[in-house]
Jmol script that loads the backbone (N, CA, C; Angstrom):
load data "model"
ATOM      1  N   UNK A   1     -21.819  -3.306  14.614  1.00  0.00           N
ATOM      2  CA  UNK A   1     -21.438  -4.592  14.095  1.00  0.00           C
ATOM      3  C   UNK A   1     -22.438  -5.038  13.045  1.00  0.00           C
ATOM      4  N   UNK A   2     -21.834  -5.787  11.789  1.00  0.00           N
ATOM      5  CA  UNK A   2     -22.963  -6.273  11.172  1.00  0.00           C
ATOM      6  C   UNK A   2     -23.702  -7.420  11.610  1.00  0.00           C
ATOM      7  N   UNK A   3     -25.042  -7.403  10.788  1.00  0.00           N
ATOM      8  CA  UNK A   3     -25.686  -8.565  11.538  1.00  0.00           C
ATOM      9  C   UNK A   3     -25.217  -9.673  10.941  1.00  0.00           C
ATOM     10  N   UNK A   4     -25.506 -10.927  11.644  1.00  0.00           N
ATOM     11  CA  UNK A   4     -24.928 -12.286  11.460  1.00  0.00           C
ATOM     12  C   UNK A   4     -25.695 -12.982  10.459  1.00  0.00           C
ATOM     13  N   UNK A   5     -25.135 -13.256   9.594  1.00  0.00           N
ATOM     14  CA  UNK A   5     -25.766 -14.237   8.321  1.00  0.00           C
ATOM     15  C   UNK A   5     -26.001 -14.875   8.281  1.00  0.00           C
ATOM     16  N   UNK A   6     -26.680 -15.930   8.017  1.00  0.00           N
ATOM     17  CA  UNK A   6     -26.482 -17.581   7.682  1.00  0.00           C
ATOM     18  C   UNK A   6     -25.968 -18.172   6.692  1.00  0.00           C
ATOM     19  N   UNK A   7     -25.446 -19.104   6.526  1.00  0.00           N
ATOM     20  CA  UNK A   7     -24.902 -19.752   5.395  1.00  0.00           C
ATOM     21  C   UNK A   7     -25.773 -19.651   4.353  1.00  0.00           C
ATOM     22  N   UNK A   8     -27.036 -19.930   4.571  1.00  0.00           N
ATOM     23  CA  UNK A   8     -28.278 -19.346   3.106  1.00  0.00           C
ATOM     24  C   UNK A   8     -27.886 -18.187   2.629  1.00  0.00           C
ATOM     25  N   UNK A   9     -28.120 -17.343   3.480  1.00  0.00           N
ATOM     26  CA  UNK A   9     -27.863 -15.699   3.086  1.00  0.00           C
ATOM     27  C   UNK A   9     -26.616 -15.432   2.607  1.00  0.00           C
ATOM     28  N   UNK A  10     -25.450 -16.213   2.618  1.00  0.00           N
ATOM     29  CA  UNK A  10     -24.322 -15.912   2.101  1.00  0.00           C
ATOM     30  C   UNK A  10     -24.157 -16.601   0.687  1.00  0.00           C
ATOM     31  N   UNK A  11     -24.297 -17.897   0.481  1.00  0.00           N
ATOM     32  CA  UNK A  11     -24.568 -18.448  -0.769  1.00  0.00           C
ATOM     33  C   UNK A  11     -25.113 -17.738  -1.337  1.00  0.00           C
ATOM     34  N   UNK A  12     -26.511 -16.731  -1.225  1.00  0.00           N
ATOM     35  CA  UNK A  12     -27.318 -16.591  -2.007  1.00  0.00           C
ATOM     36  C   UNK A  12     -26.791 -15.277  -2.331  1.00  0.00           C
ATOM     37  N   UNK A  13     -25.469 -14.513  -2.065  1.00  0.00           N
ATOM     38  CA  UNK A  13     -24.990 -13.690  -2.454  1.00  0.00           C
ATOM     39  C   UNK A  13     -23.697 -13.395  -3.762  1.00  0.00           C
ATOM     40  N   UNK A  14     -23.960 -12.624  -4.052  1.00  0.00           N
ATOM     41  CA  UNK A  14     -23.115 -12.372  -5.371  1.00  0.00           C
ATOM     42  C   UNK A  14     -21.317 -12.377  -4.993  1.00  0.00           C
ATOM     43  N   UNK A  15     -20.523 -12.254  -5.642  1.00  0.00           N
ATOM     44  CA  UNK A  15     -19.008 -12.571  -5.459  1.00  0.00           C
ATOM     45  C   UNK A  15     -18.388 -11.218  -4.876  1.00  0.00           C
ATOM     46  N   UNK A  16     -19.555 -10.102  -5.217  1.00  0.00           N
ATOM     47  CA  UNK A  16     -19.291  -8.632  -4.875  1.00  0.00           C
ATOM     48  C   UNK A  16     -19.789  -8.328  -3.707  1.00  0.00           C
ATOM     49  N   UNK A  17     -21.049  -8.701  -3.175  1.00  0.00           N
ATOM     50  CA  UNK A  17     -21.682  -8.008  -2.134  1.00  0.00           C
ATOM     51  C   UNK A  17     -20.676  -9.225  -0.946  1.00  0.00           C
ATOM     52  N   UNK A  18     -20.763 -10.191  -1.238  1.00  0.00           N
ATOM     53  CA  UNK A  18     -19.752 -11.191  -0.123  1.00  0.00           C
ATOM     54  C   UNK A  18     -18.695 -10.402   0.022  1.00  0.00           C
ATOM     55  N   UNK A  19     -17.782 -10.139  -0.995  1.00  0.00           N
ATOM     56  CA  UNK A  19     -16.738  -9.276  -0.842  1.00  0.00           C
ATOM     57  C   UNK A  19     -16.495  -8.124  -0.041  1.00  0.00           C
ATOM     58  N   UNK A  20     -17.984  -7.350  -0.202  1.00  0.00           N
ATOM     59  CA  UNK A  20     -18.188  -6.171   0.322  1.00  0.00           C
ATOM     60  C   UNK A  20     -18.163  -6.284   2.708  1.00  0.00           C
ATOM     61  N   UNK A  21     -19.312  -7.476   2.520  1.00  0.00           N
ATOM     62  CA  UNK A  21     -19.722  -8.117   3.446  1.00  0.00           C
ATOM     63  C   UNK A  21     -17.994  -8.897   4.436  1.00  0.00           C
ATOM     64  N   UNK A  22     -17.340  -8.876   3.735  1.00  0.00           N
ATOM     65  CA  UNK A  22     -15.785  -9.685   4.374  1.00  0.00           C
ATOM     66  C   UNK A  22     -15.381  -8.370   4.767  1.00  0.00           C
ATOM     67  N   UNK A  23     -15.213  -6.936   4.168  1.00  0.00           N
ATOM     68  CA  UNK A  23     -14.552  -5.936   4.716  1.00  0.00           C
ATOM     69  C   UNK A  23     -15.138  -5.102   5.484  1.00  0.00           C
ATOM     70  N   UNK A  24     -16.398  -5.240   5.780  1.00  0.00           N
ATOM     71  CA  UNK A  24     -17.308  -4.770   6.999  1.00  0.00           C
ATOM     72  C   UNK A  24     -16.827  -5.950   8.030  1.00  0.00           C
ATOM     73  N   UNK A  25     -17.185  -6.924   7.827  1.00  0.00           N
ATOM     74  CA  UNK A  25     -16.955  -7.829   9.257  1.00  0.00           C
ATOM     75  C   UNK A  25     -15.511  -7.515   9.524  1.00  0.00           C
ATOM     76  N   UNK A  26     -14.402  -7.624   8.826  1.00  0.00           N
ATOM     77  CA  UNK A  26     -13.200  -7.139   9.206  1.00  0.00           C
ATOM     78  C   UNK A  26     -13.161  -5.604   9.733  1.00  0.00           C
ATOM     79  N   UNK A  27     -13.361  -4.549   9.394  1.00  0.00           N
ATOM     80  CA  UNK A  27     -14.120  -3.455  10.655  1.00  0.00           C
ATOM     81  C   UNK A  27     -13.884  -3.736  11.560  1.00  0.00           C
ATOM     82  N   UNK A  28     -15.289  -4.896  11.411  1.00  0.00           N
ATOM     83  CA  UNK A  28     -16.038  -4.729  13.271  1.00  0.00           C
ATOM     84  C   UNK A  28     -15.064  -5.386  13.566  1.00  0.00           C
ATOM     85  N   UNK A  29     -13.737  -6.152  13.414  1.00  0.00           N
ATOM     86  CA  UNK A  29     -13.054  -7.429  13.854  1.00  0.00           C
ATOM     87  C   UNK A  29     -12.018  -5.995  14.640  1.00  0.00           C
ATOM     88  N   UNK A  30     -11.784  -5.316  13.847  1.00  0.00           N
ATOM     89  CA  UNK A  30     -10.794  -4.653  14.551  1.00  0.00           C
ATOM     90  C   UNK A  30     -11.108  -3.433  15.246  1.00  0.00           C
ATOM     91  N   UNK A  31     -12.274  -3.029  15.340  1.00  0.00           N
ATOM     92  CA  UNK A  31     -13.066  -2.336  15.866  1.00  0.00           C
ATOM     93  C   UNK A  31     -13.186  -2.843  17.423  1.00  0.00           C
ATOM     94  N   UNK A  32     -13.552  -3.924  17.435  1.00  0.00           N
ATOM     95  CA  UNK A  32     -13.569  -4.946  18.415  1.00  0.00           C
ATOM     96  C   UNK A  32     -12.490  -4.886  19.080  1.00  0.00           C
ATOM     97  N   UNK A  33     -11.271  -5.722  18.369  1.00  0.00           N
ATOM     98  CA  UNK A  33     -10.076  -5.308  19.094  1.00  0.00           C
ATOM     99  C   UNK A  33      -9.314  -3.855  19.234  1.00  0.00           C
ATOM    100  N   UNK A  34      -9.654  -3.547  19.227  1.00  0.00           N
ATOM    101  CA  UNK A  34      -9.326  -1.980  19.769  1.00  0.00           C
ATOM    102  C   UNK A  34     -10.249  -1.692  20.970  1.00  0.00           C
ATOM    103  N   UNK A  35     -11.412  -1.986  21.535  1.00  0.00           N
ATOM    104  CA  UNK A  35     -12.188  -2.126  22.430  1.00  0.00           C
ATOM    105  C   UNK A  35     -11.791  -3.180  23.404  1.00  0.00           C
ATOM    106  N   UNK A  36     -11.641  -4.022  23.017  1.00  0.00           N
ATOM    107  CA  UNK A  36     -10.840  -4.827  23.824  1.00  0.00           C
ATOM    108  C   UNK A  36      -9.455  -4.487  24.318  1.00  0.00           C
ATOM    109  N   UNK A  37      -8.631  -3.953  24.194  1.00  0.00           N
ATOM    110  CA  UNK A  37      -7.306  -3.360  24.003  1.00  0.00           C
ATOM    111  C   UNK A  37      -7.387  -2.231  25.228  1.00  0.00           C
ATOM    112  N   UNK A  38      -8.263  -1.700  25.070  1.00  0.00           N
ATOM    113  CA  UNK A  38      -9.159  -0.332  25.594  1.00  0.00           C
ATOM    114  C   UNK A  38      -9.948  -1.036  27.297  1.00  0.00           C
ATOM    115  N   UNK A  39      -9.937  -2.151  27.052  1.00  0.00           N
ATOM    116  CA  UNK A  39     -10.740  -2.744  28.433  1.00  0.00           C
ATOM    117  C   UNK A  39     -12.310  -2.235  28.193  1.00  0.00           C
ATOM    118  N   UNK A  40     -12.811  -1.948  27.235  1.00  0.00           N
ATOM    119  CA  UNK A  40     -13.718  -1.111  26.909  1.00  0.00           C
ATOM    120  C   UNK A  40     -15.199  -2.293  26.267  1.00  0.00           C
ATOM    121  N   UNK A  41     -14.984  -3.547  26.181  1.00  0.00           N
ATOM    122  CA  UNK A  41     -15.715  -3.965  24.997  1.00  0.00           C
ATOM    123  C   UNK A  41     -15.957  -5.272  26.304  1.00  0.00           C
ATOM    124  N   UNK A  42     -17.718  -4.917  26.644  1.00  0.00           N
ATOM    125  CA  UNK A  42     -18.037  -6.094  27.305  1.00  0.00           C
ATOM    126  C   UNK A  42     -18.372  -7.278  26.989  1.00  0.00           C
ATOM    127  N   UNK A  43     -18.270  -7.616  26.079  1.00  0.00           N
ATOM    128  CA  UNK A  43     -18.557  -9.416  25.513  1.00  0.00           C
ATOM    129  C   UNK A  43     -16.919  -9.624  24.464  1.00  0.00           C
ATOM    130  N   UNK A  44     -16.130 -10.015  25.343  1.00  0.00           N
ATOM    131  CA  UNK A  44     -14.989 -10.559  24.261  1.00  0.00           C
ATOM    132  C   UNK A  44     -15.860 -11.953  22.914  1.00  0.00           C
ATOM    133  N   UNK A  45     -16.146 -12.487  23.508  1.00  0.00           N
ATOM    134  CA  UNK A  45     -16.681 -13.176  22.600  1.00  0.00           C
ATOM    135  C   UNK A  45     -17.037 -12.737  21.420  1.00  0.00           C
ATOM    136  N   UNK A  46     -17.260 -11.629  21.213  1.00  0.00           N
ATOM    137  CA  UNK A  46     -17.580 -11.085  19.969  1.00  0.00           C
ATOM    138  C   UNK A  46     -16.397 -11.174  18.915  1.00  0.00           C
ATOM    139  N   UNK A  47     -15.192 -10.968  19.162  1.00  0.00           N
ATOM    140  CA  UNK A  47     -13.757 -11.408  18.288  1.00  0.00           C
ATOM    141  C   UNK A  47     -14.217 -12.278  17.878  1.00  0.00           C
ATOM    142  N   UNK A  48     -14.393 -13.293  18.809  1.00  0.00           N
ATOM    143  CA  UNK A  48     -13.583 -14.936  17.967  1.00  0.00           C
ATOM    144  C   UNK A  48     -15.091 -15.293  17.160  1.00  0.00           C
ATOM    145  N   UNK A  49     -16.669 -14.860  17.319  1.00  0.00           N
ATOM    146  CA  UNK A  49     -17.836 -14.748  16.184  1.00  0.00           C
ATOM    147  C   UNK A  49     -17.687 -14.369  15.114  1.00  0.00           C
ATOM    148  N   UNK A  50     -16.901 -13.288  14.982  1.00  0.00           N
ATOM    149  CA  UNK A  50     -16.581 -12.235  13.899  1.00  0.00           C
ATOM    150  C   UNK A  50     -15.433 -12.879  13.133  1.00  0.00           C
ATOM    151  N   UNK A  51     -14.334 -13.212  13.708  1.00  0.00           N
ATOM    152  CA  UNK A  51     -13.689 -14.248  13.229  1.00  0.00           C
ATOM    153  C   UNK A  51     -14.031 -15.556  12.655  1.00  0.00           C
ATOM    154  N   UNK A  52     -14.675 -16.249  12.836  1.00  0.00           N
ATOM    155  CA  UNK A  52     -15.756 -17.586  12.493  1.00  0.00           C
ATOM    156  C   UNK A  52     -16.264 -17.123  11.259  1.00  0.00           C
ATOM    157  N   UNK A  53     -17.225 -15.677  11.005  1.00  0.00           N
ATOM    158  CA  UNK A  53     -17.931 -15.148  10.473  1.00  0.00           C
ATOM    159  C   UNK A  53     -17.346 -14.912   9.008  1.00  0.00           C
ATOM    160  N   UNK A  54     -16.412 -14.480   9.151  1.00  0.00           N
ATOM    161  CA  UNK A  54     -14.887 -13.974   8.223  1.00  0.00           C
ATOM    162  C   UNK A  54     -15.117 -15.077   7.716  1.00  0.00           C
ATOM    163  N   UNK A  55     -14.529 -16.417   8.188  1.00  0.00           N
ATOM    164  CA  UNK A  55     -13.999 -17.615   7.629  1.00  0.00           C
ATOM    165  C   UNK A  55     -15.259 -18.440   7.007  1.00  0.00           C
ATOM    166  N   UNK A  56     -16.092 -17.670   7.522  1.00  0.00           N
ATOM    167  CA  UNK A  56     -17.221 -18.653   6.718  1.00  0.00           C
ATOM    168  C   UNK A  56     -17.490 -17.926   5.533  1.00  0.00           C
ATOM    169  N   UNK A  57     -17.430 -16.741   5.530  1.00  0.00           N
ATOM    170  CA  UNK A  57     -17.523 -15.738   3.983  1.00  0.00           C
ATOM    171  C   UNK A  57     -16.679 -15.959   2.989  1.00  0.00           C
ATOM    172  N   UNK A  58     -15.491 -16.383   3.629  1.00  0.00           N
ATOM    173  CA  UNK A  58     -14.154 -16.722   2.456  1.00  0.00           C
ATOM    174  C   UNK A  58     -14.052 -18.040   1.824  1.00  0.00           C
ATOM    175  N   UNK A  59     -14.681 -18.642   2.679  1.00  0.00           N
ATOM    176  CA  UNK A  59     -14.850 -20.287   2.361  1.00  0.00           C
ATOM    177  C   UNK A  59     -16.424 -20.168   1.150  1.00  0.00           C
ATOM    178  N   UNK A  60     -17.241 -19.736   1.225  1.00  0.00           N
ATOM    179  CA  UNK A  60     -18.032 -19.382   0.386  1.00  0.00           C
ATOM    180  C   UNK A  60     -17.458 -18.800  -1.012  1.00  0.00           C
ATOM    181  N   UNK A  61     -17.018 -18.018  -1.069  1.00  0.00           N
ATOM    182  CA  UNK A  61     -16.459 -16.792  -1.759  1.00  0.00           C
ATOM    183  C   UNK A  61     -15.949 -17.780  -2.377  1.00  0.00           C
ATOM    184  N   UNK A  62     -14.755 -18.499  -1.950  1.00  0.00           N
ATOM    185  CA  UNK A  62     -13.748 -19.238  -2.561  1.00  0.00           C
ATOM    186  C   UNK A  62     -14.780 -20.276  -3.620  1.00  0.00           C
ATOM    187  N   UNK A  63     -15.407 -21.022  -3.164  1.00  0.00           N
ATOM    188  CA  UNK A  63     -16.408 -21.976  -3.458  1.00  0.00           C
ATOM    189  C   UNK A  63     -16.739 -21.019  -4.522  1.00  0.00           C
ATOM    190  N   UNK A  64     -17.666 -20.493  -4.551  1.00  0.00           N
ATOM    191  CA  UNK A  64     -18.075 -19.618  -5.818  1.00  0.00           C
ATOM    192  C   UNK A  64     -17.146 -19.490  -7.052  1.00  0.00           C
ATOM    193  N   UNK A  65     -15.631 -18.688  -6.611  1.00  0.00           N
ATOM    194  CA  UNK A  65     -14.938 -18.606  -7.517  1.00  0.00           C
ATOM    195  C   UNK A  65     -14.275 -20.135  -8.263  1.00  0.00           C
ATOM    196  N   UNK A  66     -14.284 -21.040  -7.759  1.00  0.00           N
ATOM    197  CA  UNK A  66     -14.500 -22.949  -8.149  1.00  0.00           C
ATOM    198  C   UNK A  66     -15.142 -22.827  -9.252  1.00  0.00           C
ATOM    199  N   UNK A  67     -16.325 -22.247  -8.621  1.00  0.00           N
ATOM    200  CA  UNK A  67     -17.232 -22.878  -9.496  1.00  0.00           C
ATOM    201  C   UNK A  67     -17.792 -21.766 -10.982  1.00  0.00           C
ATOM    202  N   UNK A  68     -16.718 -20.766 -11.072  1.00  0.00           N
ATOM    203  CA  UNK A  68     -17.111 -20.193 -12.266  1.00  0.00           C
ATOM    204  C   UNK A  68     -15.952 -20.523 -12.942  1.00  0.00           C
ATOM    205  N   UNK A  69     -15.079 -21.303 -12.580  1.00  0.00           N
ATOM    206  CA  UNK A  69     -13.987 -21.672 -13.630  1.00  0.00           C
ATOM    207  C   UNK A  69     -14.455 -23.043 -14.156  1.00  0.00           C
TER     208      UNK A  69
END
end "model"
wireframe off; spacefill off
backbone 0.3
color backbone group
């Protein structure tokens, strides 16, 4: 799984590496659920983080692209 960012660390990222950073966490999102699926994956909680995680990258991302128009 990737490690967890902070909102600093994501701002302070480019429109590419965020980008990059949304399709790794999506991975682990379904990586996850497939482990889960599997009865296999001991902290469900990890979905709905990774999910959060997602939405906070896109909400950034988006913001960025605002603000170069």
């Amino acid at each position: 799984m990737a490690k967890a960012l902070t909102v600093k660390d994501l701002r302070e990222m480019t429109p590419e590496k965020l980008t990059a950073q949304i399709a790794d966490l999506q991975k682990d999102l379904t990586a996850a659920q497939k482990s889960l699926a599997d009865q296999s994956l001991p902290n469900p909680r990890v979905i709905s983080k990774t999910r959060r995680e997602i939405a906070r990258a896109k909400t950034i991302l988006n913001e960025k692209k605002k603000e170069e128009k």
